[in-house]
C-alpha positions as CSV (number, residue, x, y, z in Angstrom):
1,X,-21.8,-0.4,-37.3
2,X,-20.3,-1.1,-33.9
3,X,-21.0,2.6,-32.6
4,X,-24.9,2.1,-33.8
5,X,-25.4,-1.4,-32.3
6,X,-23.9,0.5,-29.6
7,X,-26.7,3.7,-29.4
8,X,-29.6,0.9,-29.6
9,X,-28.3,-1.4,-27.1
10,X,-28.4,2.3,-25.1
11,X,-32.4,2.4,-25.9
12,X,-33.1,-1.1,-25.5
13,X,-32.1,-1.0,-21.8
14,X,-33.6,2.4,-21.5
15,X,-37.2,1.6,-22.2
16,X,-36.7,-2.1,-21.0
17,X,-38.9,-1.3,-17.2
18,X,-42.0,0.0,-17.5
19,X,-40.9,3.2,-19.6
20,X,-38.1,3.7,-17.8
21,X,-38.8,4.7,-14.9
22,X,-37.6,2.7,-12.2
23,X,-34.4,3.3,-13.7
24,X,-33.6,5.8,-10.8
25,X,-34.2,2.9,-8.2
26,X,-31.0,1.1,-9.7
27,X,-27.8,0.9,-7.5
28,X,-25.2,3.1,-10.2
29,X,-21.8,3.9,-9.0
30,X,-21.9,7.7,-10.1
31,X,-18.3,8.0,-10.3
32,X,-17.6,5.0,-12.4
33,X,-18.4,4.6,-16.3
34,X,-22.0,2.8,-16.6
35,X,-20.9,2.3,-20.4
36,X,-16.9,0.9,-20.7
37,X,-15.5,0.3,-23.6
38,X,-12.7,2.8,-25.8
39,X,-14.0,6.8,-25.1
40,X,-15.1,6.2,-28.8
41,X,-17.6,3.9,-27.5
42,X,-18.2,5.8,-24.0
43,X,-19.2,9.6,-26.2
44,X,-21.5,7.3,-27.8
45,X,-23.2,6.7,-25.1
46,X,-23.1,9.8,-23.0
47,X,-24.9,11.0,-25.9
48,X,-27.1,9.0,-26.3
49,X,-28.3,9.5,-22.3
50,X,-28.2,12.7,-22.6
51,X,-30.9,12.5,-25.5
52,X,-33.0,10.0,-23.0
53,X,-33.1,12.3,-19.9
54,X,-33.3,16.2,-22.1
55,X,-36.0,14.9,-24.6
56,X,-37.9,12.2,-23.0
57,X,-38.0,13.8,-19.1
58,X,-36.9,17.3,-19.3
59,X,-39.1,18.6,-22.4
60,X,-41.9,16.7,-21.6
61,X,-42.5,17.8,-18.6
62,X,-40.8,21.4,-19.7
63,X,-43.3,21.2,-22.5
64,X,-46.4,21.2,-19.3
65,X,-44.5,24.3,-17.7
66,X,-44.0,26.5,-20.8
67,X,-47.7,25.7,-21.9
68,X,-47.3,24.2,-24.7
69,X,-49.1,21.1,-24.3
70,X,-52.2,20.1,-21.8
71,X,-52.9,16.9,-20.6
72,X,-55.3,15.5,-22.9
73,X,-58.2,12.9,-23.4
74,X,-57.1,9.3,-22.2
75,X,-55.8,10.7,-18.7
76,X,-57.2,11.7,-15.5
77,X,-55.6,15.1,-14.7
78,X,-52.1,14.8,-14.3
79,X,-49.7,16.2,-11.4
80,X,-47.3,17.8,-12.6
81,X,-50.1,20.2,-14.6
82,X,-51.4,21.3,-11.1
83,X,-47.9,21.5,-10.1
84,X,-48.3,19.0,-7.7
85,X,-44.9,17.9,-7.5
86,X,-42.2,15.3,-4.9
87,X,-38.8,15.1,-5.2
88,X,-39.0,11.7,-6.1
89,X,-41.1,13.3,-9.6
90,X,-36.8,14.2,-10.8
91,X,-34.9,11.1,-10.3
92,X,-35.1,9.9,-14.1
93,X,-33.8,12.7,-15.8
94,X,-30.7,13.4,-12.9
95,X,-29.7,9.7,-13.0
96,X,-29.3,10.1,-16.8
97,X,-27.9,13.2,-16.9
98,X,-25.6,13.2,-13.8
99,X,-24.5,9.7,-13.0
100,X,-24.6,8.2,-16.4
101,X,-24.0,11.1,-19.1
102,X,-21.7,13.4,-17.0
103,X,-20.0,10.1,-15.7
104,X,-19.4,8.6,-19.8
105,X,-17.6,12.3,-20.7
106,X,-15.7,12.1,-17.3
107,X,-14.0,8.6,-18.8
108,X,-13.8,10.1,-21.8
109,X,-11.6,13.0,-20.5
110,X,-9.7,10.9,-18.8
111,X,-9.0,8.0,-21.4
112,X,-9.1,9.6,-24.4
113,X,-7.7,11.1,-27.3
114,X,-6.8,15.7,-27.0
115,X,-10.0,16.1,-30.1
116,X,-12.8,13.6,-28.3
117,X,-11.8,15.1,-24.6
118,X,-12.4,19.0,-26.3
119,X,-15.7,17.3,-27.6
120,X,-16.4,16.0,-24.5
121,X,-15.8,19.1,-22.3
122,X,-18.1,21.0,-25.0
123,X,-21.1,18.3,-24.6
124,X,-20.5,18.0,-20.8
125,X,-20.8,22.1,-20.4
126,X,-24.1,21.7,-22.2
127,X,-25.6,19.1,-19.5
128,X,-24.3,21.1,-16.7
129,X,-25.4,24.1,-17.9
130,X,-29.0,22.6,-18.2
131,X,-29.1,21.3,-14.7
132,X,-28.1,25.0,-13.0
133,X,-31.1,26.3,-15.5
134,X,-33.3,23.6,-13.7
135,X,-31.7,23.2,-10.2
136,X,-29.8,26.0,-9.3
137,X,-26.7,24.7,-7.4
138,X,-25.6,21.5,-8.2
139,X,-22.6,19.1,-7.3
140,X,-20.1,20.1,-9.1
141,X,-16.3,20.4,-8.4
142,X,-16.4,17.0,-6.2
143,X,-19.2,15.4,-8.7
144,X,-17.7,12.5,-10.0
145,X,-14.7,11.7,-7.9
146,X,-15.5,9.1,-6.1
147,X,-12.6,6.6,-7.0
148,X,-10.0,6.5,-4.9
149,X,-7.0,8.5,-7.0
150,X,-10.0,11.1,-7.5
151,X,-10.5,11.4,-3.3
152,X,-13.0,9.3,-2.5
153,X,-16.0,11.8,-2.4
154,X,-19.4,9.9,-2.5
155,X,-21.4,12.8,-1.2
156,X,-20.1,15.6,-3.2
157,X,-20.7,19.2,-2.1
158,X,-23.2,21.6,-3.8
159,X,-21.9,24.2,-5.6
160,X,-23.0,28.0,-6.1
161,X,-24.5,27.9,-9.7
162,X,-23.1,31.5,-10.8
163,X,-19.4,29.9,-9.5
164,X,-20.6,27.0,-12.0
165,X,-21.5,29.5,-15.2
166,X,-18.2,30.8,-14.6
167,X,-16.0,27.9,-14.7
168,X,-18.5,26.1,-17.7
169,X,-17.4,29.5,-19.6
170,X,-13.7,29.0,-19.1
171,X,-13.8,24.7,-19.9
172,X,-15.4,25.9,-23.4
173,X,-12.5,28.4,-24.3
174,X,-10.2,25.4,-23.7
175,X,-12.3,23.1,-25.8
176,X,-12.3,25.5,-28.8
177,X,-8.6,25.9,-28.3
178,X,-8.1,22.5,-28.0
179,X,-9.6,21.6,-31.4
180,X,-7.9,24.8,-32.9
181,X,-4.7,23.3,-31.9
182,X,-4.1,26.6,-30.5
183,X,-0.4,26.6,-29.0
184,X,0.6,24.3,-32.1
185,X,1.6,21.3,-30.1
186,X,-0.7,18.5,-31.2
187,X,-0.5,16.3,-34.4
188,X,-3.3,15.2,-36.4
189,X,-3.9,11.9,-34.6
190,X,-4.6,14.1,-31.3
191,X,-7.0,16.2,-33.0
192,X,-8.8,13.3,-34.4
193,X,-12.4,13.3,-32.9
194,X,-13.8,10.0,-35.2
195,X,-16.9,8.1,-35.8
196,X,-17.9,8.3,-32.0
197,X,-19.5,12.1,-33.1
198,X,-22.7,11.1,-34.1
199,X,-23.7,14.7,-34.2
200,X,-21.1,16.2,-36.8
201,X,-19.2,13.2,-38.1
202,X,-15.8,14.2,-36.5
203,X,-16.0,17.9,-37.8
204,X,-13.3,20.3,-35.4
205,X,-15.1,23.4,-36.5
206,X,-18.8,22.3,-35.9
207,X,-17.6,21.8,-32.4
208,X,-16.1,25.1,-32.4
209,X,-18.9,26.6,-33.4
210,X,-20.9,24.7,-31.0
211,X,-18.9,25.8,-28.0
212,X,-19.0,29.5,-28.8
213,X,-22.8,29.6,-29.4
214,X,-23.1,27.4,-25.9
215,X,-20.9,30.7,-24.5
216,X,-23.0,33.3,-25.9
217,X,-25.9,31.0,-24.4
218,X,-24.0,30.9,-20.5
219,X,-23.0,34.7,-21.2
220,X,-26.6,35.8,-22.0
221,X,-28.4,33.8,-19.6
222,X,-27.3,36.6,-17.1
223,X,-27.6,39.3,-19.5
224,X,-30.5,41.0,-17.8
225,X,-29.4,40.8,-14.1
226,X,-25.8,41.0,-15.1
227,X,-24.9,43.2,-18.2
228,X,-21.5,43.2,-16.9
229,X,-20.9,40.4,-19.2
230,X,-21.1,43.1,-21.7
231,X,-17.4,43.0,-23.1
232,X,-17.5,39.4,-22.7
233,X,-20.4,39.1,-25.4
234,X,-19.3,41.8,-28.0
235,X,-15.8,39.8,-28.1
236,X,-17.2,36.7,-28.5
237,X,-19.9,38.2,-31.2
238,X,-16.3,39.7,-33.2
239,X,-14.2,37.0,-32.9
240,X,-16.2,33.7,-32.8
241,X,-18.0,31.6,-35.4
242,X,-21.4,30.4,-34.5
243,X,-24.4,27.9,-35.2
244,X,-25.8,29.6,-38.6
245,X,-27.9,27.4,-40.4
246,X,-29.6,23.8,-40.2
247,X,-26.2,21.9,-41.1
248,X,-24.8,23.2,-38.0
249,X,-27.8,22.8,-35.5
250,X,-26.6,20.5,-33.0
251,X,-28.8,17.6,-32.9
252,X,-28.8,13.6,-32.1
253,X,-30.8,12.0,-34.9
254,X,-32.7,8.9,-35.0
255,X,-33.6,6.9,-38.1
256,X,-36.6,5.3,-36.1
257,X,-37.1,2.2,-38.2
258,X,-34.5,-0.4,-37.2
259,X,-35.0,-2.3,-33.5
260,X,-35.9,0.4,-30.7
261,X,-33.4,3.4,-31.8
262,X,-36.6,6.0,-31.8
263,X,-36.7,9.5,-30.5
264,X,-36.9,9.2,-26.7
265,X,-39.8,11.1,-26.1
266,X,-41.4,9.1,-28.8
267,X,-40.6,5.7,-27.3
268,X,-41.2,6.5,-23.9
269,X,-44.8,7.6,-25.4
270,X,-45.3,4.4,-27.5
271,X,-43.9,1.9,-24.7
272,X,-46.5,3.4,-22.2
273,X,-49.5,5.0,-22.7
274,X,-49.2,6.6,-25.8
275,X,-49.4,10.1,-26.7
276,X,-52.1,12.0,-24.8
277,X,-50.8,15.7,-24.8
278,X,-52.5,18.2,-27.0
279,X,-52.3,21.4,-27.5
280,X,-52.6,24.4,-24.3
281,X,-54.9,27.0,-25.0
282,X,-52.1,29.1,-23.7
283,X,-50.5,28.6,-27.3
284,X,-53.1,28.2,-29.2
285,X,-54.3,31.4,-28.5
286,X,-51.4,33.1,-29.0
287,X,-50.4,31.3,-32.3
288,X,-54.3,32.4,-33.5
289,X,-54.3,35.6,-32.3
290,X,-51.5,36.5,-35.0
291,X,-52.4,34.6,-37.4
292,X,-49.4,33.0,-37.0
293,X,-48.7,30.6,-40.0
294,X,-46.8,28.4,-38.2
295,X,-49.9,27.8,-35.7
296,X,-50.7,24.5,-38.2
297,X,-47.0,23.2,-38.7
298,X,-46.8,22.7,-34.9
299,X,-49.9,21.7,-33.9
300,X,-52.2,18.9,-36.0
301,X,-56.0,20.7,-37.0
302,X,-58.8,19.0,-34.6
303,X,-59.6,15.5,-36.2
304,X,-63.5,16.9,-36.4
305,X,-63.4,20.5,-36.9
306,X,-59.9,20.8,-39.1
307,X,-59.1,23.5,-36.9
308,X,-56.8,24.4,-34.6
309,X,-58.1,23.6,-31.0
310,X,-56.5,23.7,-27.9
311,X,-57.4,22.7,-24.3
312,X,-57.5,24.8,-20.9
313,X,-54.4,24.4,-19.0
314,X,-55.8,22.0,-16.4
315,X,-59.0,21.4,-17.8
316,X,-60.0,18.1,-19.3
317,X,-62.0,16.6,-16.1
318,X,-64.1,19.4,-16.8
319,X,-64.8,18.6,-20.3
320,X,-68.2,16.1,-20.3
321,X,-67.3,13.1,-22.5
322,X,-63.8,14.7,-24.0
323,X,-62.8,13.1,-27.3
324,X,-59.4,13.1,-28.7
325,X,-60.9,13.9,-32.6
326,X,-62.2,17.5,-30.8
327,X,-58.2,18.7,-29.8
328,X,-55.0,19.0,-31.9
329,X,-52.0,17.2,-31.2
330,X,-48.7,17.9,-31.4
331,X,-47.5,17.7,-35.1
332,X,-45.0,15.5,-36.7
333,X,-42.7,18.7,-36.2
334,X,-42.6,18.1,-32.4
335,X,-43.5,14.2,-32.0
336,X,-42.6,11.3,-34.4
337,X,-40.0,8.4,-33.8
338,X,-37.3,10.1,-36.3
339,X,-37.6,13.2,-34.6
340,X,-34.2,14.3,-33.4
341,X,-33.3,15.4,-30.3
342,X,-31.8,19.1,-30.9
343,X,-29.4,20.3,-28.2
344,X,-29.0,23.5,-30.2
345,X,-31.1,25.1,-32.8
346,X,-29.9,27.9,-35.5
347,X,-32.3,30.1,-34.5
348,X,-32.0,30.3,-31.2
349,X,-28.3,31.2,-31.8
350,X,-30.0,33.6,-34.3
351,X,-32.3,35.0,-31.5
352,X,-29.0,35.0,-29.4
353,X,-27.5,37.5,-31.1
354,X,-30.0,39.4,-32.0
355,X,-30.7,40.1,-28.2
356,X,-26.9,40.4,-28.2
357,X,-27.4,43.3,-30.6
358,X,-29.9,44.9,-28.6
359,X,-28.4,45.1,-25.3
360,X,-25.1,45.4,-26.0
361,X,-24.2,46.6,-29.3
362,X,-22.0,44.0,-31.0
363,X,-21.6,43.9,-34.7
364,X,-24.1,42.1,-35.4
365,X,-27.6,43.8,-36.8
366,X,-30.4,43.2,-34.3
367,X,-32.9,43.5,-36.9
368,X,-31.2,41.2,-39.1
369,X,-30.5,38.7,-36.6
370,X,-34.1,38.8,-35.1
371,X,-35.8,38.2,-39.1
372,X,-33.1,35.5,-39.9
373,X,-33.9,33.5,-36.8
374,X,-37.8,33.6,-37.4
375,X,-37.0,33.1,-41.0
376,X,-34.8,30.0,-40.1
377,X,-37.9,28.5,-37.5
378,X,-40.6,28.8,-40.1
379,X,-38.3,27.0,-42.6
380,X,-37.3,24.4,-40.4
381,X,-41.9,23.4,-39.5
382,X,-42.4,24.4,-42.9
383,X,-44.4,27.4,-42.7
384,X,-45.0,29.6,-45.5
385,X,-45.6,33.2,-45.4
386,X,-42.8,34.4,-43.7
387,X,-42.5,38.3,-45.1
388,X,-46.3,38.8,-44.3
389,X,-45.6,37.8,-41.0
390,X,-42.4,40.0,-40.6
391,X,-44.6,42.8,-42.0
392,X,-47.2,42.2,-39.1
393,X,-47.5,40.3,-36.2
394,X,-43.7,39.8,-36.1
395,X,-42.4,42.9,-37.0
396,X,-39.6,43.8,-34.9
397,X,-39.3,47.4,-34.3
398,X,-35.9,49.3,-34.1
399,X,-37.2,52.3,-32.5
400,X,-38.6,50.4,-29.2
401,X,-37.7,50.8,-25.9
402,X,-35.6,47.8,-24.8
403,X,-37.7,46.3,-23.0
404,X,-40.5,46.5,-25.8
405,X,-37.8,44.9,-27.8
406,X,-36.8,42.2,-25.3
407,X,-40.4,41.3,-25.0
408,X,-40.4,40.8,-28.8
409,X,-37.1,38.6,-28.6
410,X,-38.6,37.0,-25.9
411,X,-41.9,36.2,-27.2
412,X,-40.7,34.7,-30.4
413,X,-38.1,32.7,-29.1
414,X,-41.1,30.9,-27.0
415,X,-43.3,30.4,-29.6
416,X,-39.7,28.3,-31.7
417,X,-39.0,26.5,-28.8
418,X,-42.8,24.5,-29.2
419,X,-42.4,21.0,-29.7
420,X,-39.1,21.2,-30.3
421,X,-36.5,22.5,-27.8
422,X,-39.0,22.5,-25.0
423,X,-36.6,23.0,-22.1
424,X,-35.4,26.0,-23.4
425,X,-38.9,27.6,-24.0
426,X,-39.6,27.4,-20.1
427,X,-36.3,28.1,-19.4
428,X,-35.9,31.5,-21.4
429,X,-39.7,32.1,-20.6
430,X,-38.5,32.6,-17.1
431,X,-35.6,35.1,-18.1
432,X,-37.6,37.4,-20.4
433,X,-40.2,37.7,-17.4
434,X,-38.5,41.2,-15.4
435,X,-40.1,42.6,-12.5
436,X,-42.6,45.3,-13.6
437,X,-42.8,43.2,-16.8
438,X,-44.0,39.9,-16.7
439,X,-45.1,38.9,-20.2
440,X,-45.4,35.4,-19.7
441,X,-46.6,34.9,-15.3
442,X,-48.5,37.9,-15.8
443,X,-49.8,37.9,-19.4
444,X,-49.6,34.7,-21.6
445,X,-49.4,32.0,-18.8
446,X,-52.8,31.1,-17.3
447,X,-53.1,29.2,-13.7
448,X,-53.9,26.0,-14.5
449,X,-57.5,24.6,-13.3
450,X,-56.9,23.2,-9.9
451,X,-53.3,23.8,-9.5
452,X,-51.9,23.9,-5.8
453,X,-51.0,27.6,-6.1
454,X,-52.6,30.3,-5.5
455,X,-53.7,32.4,-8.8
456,X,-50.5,33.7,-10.8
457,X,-47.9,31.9,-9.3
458,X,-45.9,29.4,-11.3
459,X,-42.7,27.2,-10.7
460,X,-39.8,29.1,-11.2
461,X,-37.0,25.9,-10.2
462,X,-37.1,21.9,-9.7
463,X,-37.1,20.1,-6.4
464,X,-33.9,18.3,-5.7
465,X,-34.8,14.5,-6.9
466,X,-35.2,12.2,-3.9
467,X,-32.0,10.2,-4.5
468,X,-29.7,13.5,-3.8
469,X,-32.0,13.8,-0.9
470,X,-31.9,9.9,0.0
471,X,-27.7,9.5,-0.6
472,X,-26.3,13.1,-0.2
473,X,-27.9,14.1,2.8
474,X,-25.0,15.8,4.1
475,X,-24.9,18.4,1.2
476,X,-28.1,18.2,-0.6
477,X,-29.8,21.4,0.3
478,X,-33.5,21.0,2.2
479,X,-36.6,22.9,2.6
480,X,-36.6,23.7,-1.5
481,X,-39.4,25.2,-3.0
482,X,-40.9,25.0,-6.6
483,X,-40.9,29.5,-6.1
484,X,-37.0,29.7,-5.7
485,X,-35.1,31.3,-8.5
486,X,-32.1,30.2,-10.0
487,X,-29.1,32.7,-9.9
488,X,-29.8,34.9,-13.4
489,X,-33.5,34.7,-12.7
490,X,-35.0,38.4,-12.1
């Protein structure tokens, strides 16, 4: 009980201004705990941060960029549609992630236990890997050390993002052989991880499973522009154990019901506006194109047609006298209060390796893989249908070039990521895109109406938020632009 009065005493104070918001205007010491407490209490909290800036900041708005959802009746048309964006637009989510999240697991490292610090490396690779996916380089190797033992850095250097990947990579094979005890020299009591892990209840091999699905993840990020990682992938693939099914998806669950412990996206929704997104036409046309079953799991039918109707990217001051009954909303699949927060799914470990499989050769069946991760999606939004569909529209075809193949990978991995693991969708929508072969800039995506591009240019990266810009001057790098690429981008 003390860890849960903990995680809604986290959301209280979360939605507490005006949605959070002004949050980033508070004075945080980035290099101190914001939480205190045992690291029990502290990994409770990093967690539960982390939930607040991936869900409620970086899907949302990832959700806008990967054109899922549309800004909707209720709203004039909103900025960060038009890609109209200011540095000050990314403070939220950093704050949370950087100087509250990251800062909780440093404590934790530090102050706790051998099995909560291997948990806490594990979860604190994940964040980091997220804000190189966003931001490119980051502070890194200085981040965090501001007390005086530490050195005393309050503007901590940037550091190169592939130099990041690399070093996350090698923090994750000393997590796993943390909790597998490897060299034999820790007791049970070390390896105890506890009640803080709200994810997987203290489970050592969850965690390892987790932190060699997060590899494959680093590893195949740079698959395209790096097959050297090659060997790395095919050894991991024969040796590791992975995410495989929806016990193991790594995910922060909220029962929704008691005080103000609600899915963060949710809350932030409720405790403003409200929801207003519905569905892009981007999607929408896609998900009807194929026929695609799922197209009524994600996405609610129009209150006054029953149908599935989405909106132009852009495009609702265009619409005379827009009503919310003529568009579908996101479903109770990708919006409710008892939603969780998934850091991880099975399928896109499924998707993973079947990618793996393809460019690489590793034991695993590509085929195989690919089927069992749309399998496992249309399972987990309750579609029906699902060997029609691998008959048809998303039959995956052994005998395709690679890039044919990658294409199919690619567009199905999208198309799970909607409502769900938003972050990733735009993220991996920007990988599968190769020069030549743009299936999602140059084919799916559609310039939104009045966006501040020209035609058929989208963002590719995140401005630096203000406060780097404000507080780091000295390293926070200037002159950034919404085109650059992060390293693995092609």
């Amino acid at each position: 009980m003390k860890i849960f009065r903990s995680l809604l005493i986290i959301f209280a104070s979360t939605f507490a201004v005006s949605c959070g918001d002004q949050l980033a205007e508070l004075n945080l010491d980035p290099n101190q705990s914001t939480s205190g407490g045992t690291g029990d209490e502290v990994l409770v909290a990093a967690i539960a941060e982390y939930a607040v800036a991936l869900d409620a900041y970086f899907n949302e708005e990832d959700a806008i960029l990967a054109q899922y959802w549309a800004g909707g009746p209720g709203v004039a048309l909103i900025d960060q549609e038009r890609y109209f964006r200011t540095p000050a637009d990314f403070n939220v989510e950093w704050q949370f992630a950087t100087m509250q999240a990251l800062s909780d697991l440093r404590y934790v490292r530090d102050n706790a236990r051998p099995g909560l610090v291997a948990v806490s490396e594990v979860l604190s690779v994940l964040i980091n890997q997220n804000l190189v996916d966003h931001y490119g380089d980051i502070p890194y190797s200085e981040a965090l050390r501001g007390a005086p033992e530490d050195g005393g850095i309050l503007a901590p250097k940037y550091d190169d993002a592939k130099t990041i990947y690399d070093d996350l990579v090698v923090r994750l094979d000393a997590a796993v052989a943390t909790l597998q005890n490897a060299d034999g020299t820790l007791d049970e009591d070390d390896l105890e991880i506890g009640e803080a892990d709200i994810i997987y209840d203290g489970d050592p091999d969850a965690w390892i499973a987790l932190a060699n699905s997060l590899k494959l993840r680093l590893l195949m990020r740079q698959s395209i522009t790096n097959p050297a990682v090659g060997p790395a992938v095919i050894d991991l693939i024969a040796n590791g154990t992975f995410i495989e099914n929806l016990a193991g998806m790594a995910r922060v669950t909220f029962p929704g019901a008691e005080g103000l412990n609600q899915n963060p996206q949710y809350l932030r929704r409720a405790s403003g506006v409200g929801q207003f997104y519905v569905a892009s036409e981007t999607s929408t046309d896609v998900l009807t194109l194929t026929a695609d079953p799922r197209a009524l799991k994600i996405y609610n039918p129009a209150a006054n047609t029953g149908t599935l109707v989405g909106l132009t990217q852009g495009g609702i001051n265009d619409v005379q006298d827009p009503s919310a009954a003529d568009y579908s909303f996101p479903s109770a699949v990708a919006y409710g209060q008892t939603n969780s927060v998934i850091l991880m799914s099975h399928w896109e470990v499924m998707f993973l390796r079947a990618e793996a499989a393809m460019r690489f050769g590793t034991a695993d069946d590509e085929k195989e893989m690919f089927d069992a991760a749309v399998t496992a999606h249309f399972a987990f939004v309750g579609a029906t249908g699902i060997d029609t569909y691998l008959e048809g529209a998303g039959f995956y075809d052994v005998t395709a070039s690679v890039q044919e193949k990658s294409n199919m990978i690619g567009l199905q991995k999208w198309i799970s990521m909607n409502g769900l693991q938003e972050a990733e969708g735009w993220i991996e929508s920007r990988r599968f895109d190769v020069a030549g072969d743009n299936m999602f800039t140059d084919g799916i995506f559609v310039t939104p109406v009045r966006s501040v591009f020209p035609e058929g240019q989208f963002p590719s990266i995140r401005l630096y938020p203000q406060t780097e810009l404000s507080f780091n001057t000295a390293n926070a790098p200037t002159g950034r632009t919404l085109f650059q690429k992060v390293f693995w981008d092609n």
